[in-house]
C-alpha positions in Angstrom: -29.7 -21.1 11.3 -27.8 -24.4 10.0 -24.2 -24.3 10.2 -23.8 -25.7 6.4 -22.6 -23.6 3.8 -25.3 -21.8 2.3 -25.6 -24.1 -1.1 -27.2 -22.2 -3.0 -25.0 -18.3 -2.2 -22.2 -21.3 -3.3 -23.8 -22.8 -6.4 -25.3 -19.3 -7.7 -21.5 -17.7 -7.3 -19.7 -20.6 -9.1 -22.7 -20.4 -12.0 -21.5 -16.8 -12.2 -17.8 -17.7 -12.1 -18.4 -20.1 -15.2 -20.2 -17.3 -16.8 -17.9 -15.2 -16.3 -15.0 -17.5 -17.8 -17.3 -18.2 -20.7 -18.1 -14.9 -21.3 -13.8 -13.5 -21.2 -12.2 -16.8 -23.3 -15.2 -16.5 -26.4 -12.8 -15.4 -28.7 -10.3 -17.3 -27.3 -8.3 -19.3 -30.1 -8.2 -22.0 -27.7 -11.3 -21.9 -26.5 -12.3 -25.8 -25.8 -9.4 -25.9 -23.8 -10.2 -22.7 -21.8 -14.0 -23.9 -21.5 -12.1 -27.4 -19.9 -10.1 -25.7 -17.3 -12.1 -22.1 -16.6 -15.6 -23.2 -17.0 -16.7 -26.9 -16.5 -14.9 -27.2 -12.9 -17.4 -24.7 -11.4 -20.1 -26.0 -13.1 -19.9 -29.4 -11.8 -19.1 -28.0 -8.3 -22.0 -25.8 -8.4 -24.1 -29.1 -8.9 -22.4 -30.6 -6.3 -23.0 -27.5 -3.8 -26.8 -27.8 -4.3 -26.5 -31.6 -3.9 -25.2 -30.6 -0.5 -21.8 -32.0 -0.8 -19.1 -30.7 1.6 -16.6 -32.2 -1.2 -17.7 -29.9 -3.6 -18.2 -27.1 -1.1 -13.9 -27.6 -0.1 -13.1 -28.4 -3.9 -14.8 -24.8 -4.8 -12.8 -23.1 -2.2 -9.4 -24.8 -3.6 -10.6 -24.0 -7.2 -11.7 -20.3 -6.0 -8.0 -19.6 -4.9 -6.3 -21.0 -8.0 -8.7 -18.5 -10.2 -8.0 -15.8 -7.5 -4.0 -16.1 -8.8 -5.1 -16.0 -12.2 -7.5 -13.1 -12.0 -4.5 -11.2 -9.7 -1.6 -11.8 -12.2 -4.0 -11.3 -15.4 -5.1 -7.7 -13.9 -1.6 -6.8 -13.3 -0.7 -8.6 -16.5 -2.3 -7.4 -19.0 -4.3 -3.8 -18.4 -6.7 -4.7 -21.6 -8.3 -7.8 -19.2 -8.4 -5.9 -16.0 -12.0 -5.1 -15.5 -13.0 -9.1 -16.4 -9.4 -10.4 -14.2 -10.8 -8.0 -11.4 -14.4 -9.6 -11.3 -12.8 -12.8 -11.6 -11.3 -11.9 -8.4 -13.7 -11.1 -6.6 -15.8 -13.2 -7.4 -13.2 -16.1 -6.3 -13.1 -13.9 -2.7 -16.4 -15.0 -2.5 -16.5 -18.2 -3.3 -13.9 -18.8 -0.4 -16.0 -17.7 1.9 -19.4 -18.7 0.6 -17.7 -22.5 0.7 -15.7 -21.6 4.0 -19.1 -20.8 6.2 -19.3 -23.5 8.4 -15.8 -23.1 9.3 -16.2 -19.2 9.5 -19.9 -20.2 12.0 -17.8 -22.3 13.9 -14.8 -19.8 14.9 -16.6 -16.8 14.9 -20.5 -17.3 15.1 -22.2 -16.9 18.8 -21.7 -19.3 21.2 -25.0 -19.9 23.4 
């Protein structure tokens, strides 16, 4: 088994992640700003995953633990959001560790 993140685990959980962004800000008044910040950046970094870039693969791990902050204080924030702040958060848990795998192979994978 290859030691590279698996790209697409990576690129399907950012898809989701925009989804999931795209799906909570549609009735935002804001909404080509929230679309900007919430919802291109995993898009392009899910291309990026499938191209096989380990930029992209480190960039979604960065960008997964700003959106873990925002999911946390949003779900504590405002009750009306939690069940959307709460996917967003786990969905960003994910993400770490989907872009994270070689790093998580190399530490703790079998050594033969």
């Amino acid at each position: 088994m290859s030691a590279r993140p698996p790209r697409r685990l990576l690129a399907a959980l950012l898809l989701m992640q925009a989804a999931l962004y795209a799906l909570w800000f549609r009735d935002d008044r804001h909404l080509v700003a929230a679309l900007l910040v919430f919802v291109l950046p995993p898009v392009l970094l899910a291309i990026g995953a499938l191209a096989g870039s380990a930029r992209a693969a480190f960039w979604a791990g960065v960008l997964a633990l700003l959106l873990f902050c925002h999911g946390v204080m949003t779900a504590w924030a405002d009750p009306a959001q939690r069940g959307l702040a709460l996917a967003a958060t786990a969905l960003s848990v994910l993400v770490v560790f989907a872009s994270s795998w070689s790093g998580l192979r190399a530490r703790f994978g079998r050594r033969g």
